[in-house]
SEMAR-644327 format. One record per atom (N, C-alpha, C): residue in three letters; chain; atom name; z, x, y. Coordinates in steps of 0.02 Angstrom, whole numbers, plus 50000, padded with zeros to 5 digits. Example, Ala and Ser with C-alpha at 12.3 -4.5 7.8 and 13.67 -1.06 7.14 Angstrom:
! SEMAR-644327
REC|aa|ch|at|Z|X|Y
REC|Ala|A|N|50390|50660|49716
REC|Ala|A|CA|50390|50615|49775
REC|Ala|A|C|50390|50660|49835
REC|Ser|A|N|50354|50642|49888
REC|Ser|A|CA|50357|50684|49947
REC|Ser|A|C|50394|50645|50002
//
This chain:
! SEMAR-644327
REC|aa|ch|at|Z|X|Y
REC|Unk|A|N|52754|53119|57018
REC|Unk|A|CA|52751|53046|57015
REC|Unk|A|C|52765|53018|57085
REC|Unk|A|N|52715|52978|57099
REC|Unk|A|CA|52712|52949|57168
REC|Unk|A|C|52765|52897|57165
REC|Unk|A|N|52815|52884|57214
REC|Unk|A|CA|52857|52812|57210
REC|Unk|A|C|52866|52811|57298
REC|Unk|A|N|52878|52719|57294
REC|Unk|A|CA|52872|52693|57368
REC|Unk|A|C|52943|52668|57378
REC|Unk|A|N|52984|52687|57411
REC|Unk|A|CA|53042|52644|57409
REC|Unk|A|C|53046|52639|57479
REC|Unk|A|N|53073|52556|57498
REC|Unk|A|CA|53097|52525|57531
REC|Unk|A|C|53174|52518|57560
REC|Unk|A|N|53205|52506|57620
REC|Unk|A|CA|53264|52506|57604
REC|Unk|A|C|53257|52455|57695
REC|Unk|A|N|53290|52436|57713
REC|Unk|A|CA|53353|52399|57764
REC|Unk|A|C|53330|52305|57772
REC|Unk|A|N|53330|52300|57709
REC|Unk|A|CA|53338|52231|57728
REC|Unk|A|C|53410|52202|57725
REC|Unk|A|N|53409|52129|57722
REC|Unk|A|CA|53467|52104|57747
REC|Unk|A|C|53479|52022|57745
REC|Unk|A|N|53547|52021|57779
REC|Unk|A|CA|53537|51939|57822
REC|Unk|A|C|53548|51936|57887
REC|Unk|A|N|53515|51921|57929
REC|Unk|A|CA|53535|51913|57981
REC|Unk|A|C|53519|51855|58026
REC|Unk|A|N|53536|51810|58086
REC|Unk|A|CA|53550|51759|58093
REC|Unk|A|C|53471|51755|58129
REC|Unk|A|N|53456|51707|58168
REC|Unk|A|CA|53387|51697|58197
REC|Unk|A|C|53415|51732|58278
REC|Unk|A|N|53363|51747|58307
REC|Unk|A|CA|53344|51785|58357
REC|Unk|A|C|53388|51870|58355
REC|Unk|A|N|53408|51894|58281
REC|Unk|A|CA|53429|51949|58267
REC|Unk|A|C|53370|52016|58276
REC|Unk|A|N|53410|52062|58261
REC|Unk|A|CA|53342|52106|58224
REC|Unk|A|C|53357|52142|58156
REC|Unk|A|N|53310|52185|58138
REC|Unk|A|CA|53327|52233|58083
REC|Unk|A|C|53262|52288|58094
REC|Unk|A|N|53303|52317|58046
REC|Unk|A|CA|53246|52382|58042
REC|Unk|A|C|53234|52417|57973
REC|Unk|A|N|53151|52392|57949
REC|Unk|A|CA|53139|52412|57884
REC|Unk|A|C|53111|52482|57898
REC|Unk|A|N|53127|52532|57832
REC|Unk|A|CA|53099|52576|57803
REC|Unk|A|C|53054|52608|57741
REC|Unk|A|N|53002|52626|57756
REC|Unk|A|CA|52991|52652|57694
REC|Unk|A|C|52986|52709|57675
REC|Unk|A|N|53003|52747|57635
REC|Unk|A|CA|52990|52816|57588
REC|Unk|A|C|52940|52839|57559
REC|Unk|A|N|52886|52877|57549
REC|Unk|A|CA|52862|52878|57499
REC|Unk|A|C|52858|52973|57476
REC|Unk|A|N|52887|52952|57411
REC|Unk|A|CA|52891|53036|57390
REC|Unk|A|C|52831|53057|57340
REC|Unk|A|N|52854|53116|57332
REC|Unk|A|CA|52814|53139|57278
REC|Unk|A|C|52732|53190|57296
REC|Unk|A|N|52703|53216|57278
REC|Unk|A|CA|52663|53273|57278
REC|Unk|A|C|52598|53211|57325
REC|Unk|A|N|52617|53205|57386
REC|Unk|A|CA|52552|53158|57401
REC|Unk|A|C|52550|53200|57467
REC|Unk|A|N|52483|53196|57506
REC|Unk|A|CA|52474|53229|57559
REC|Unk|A|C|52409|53209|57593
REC|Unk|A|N|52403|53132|57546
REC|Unk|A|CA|52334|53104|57590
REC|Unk|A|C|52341|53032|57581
REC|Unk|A|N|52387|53010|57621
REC|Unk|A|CA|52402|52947|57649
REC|Unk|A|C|52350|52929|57697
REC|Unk|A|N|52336|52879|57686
REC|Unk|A|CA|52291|52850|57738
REC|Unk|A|C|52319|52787|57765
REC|Unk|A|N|52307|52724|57759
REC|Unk|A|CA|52344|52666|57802
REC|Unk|A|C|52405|52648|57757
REC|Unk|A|N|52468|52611|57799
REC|Unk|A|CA|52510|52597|57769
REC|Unk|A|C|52520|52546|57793
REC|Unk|A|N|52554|52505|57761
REC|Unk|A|CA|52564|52431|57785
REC|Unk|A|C|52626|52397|57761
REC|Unk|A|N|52658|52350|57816
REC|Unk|A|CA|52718|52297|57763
REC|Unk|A|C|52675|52219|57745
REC|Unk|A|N|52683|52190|57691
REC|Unk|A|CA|52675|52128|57693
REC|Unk|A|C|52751|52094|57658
REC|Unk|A|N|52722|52033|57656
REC|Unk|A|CA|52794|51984|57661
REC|Unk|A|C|52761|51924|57601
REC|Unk|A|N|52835|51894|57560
REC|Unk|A|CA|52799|51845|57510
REC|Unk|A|C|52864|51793|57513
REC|Unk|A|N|52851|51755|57521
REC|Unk|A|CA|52883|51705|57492
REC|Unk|A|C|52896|51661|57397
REC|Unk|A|N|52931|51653|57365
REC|Unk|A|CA|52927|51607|57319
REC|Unk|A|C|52868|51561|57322
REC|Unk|A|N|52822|51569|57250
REC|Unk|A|CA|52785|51505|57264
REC|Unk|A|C|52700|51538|57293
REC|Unk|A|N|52729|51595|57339
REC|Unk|A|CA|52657|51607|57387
REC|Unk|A|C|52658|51669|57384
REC|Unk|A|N|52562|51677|57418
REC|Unk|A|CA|52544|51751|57410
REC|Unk|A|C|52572|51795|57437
REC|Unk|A|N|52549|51841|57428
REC|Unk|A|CA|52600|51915|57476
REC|Unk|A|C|52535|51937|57546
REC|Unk|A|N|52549|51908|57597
REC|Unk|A|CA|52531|51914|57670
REC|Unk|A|C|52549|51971|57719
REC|Unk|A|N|52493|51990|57727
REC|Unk|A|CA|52499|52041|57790
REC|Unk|A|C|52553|52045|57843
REC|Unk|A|N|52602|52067|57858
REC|Unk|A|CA|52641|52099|57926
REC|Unk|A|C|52606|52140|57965
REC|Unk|A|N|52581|52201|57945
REC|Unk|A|CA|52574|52236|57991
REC|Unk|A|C|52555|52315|57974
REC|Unk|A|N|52492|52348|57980
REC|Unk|A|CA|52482|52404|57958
REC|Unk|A|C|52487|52431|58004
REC|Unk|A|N|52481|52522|57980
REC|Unk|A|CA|52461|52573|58035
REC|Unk|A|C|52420|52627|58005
REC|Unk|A|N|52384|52655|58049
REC|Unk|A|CA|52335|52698|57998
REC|Unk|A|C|52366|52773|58016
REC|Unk|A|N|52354|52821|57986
REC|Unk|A|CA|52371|52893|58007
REC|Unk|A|C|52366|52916|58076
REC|Unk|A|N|52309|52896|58102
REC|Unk|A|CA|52324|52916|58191
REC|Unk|A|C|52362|52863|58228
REC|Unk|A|N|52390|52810|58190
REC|Unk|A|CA|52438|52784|58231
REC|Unk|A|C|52406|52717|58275
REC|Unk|A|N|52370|52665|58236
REC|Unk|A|CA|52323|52642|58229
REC|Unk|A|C|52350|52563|58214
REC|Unk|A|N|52394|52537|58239
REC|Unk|A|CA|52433|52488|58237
REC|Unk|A|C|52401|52402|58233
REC|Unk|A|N|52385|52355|58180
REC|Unk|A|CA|52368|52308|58171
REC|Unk|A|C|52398|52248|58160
REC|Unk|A|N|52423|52174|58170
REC|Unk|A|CA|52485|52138|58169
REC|Unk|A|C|52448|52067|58146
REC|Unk|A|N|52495|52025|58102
REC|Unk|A|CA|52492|51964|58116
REC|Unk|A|C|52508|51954|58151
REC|Unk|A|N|52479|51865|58184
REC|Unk|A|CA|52485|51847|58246
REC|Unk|A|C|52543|51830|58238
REC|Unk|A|N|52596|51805|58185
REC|Unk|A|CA|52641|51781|58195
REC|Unk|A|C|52699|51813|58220
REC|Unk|A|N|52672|51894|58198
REC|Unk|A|CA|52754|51940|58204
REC|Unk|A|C|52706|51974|58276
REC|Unk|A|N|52667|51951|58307
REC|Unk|A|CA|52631|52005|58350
REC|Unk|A|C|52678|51997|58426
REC|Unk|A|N|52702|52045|58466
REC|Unk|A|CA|52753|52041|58520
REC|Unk|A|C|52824|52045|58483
REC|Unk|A|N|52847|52047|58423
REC|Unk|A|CA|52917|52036|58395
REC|Unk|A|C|52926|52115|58359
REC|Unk|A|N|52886|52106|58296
REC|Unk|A|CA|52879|52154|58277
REC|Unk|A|C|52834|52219|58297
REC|Unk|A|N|52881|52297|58272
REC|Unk|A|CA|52830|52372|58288
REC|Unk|A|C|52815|52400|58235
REC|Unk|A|N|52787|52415|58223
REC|Unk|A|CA|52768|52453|58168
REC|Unk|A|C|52748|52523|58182
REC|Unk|A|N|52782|52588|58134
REC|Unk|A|CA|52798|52653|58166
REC|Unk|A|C|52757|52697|58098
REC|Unk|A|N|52730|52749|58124
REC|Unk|A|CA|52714|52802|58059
REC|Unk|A|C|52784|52871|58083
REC|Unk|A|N|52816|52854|58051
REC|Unk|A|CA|52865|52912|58071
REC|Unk|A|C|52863|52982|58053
REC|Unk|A|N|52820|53003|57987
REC|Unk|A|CA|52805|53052|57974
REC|Unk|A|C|52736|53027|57964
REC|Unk|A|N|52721|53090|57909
REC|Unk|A|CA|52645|53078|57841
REC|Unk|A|C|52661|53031|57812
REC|Unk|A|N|52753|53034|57796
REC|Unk|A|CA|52744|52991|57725
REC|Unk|A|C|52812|52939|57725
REC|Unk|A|N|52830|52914|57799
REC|Unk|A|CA|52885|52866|57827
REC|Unk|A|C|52848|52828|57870
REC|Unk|A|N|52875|52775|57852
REC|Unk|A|CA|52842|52740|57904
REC|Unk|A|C|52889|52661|57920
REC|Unk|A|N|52890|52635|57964
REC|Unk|A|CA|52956|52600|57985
REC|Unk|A|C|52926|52524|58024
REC|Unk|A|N|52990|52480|58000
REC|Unk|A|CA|52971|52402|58050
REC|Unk|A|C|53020|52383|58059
REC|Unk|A|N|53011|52382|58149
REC|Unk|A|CA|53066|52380|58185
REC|Unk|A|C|53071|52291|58215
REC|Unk|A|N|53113|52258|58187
REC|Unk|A|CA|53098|52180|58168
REC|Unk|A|C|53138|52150|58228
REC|Unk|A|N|53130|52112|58296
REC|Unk|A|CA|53163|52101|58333
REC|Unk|A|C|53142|52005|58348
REC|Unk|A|N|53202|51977|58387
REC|Unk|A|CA|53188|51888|58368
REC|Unk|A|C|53177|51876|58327
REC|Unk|A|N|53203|51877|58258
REC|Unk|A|CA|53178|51876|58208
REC|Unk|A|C|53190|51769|58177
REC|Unk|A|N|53146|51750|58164
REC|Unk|A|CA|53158|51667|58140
REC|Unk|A|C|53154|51675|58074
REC|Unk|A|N|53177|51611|58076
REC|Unk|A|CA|53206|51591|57987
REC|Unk|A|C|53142|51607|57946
REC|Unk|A|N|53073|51579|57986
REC|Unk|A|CA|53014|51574|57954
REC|Unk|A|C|52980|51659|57920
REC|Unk|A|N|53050|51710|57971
REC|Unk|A|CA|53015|51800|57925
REC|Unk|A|C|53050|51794|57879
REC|Unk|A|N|53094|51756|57845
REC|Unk|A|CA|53126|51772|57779
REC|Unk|A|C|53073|51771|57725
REC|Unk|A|N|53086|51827|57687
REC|Unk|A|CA|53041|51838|57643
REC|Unk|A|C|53053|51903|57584
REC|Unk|A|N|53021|51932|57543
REC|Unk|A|CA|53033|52001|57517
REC|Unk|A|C|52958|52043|57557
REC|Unk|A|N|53001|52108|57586
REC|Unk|A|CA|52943|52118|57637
REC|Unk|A|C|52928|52196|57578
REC|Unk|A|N|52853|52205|57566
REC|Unk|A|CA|52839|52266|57514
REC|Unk|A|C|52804|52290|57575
REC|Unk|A|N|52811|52377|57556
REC|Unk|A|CA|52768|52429|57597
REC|Unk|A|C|52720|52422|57532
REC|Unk|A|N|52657|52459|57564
REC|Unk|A|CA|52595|52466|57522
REC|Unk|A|C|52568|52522|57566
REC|Unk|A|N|52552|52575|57520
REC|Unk|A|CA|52510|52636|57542
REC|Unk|A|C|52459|52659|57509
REC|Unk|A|N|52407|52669|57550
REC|Unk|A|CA|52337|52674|57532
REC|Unk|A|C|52307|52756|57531
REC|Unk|A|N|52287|52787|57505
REC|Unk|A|CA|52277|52855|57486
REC|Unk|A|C|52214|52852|57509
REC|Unk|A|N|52175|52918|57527
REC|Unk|A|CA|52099|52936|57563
REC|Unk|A|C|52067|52895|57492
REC|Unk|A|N|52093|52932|57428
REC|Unk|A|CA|52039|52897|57354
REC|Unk|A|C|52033|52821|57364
REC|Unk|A|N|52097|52785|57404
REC|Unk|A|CA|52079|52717|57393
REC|Unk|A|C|52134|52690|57330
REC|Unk|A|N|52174|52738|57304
REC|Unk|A|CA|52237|52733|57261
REC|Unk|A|C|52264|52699|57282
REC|Unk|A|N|52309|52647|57274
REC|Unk|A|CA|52374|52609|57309
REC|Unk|A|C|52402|52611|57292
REC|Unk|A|N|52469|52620|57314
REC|Unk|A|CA|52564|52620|57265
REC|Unk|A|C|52589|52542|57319
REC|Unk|A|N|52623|52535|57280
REC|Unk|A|CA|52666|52445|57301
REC|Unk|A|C|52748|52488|57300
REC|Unk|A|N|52782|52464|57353
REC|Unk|A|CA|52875|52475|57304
REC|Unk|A|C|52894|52411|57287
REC|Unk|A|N|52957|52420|57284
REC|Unk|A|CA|52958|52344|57252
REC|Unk|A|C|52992|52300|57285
REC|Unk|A|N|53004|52301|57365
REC|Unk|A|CA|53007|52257|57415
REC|Unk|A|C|53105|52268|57423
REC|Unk|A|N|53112|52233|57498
REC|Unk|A|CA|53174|52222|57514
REC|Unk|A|C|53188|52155|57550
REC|Unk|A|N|53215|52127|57512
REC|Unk|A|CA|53247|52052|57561
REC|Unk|A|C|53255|52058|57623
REC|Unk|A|N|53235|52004|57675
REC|Unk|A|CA|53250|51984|57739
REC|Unk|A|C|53254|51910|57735
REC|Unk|A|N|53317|51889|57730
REC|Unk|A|CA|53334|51823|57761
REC|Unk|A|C|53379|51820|57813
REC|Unk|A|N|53323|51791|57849
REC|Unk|A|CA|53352|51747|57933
REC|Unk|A|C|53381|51669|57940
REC|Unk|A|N|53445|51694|57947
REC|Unk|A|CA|53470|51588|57933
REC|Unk|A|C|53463|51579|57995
REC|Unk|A|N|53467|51503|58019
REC|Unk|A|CA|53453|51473|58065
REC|Unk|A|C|53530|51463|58099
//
């Protein structure tokens, strides 16, 4: 059984940082792009920032220069969140995409940035 877990969110004040992680276990060995997005209450769940297997790095403009986005293994992969404004508070989900085109979601980790 495939599962995605998330882990280092937080609170932290504006121009802080943090550093998200994700996990993904289980009998998988054909990851293809992975990505964080971010949702607010109310609104859709928006792109942060993918990376593809060769390391293939893509950004919103908003987090683009702030945020990195890392493939740390096959099946880790990391966002390294720096200046961070009130406006990244959000629940940020990894999403991983398999060669079939399969997707697993986890089920996100809080980031709120007070002002």
């Amino acid at each position: 059984q495939v599962q995605v877990v998330e882990s280092g969110g937080g609170l932290v004040q504006a121009g802080g940082s943090l550093r998200l992680s994700c996990v993904v276990s289980g009998s998988i060995f054909d990851l293809g792009v992975m990505g964080w997005y971010r949702q607010v209450p109310g609104n859709q769940r928006d792109l942060v920032a993918t990376i593809t297997g060769g390391g293939l790095a893509n950004y919103a403009d908003s987090v683009q220069g702030r945020f990195t986005i890392s493939r740390d293994s096959a099946n880790t992969m990391s966002l390294q969140m720096n200046s961070l404004k009130p406006e990244d508070t959000g629940v940020y989900y990894c999403k991983v995409v398999r060669f079939t085109g399969v997707t697993y979601w986890g089920k996100g980790t809080l980031v709120t940035v007070s002002s």
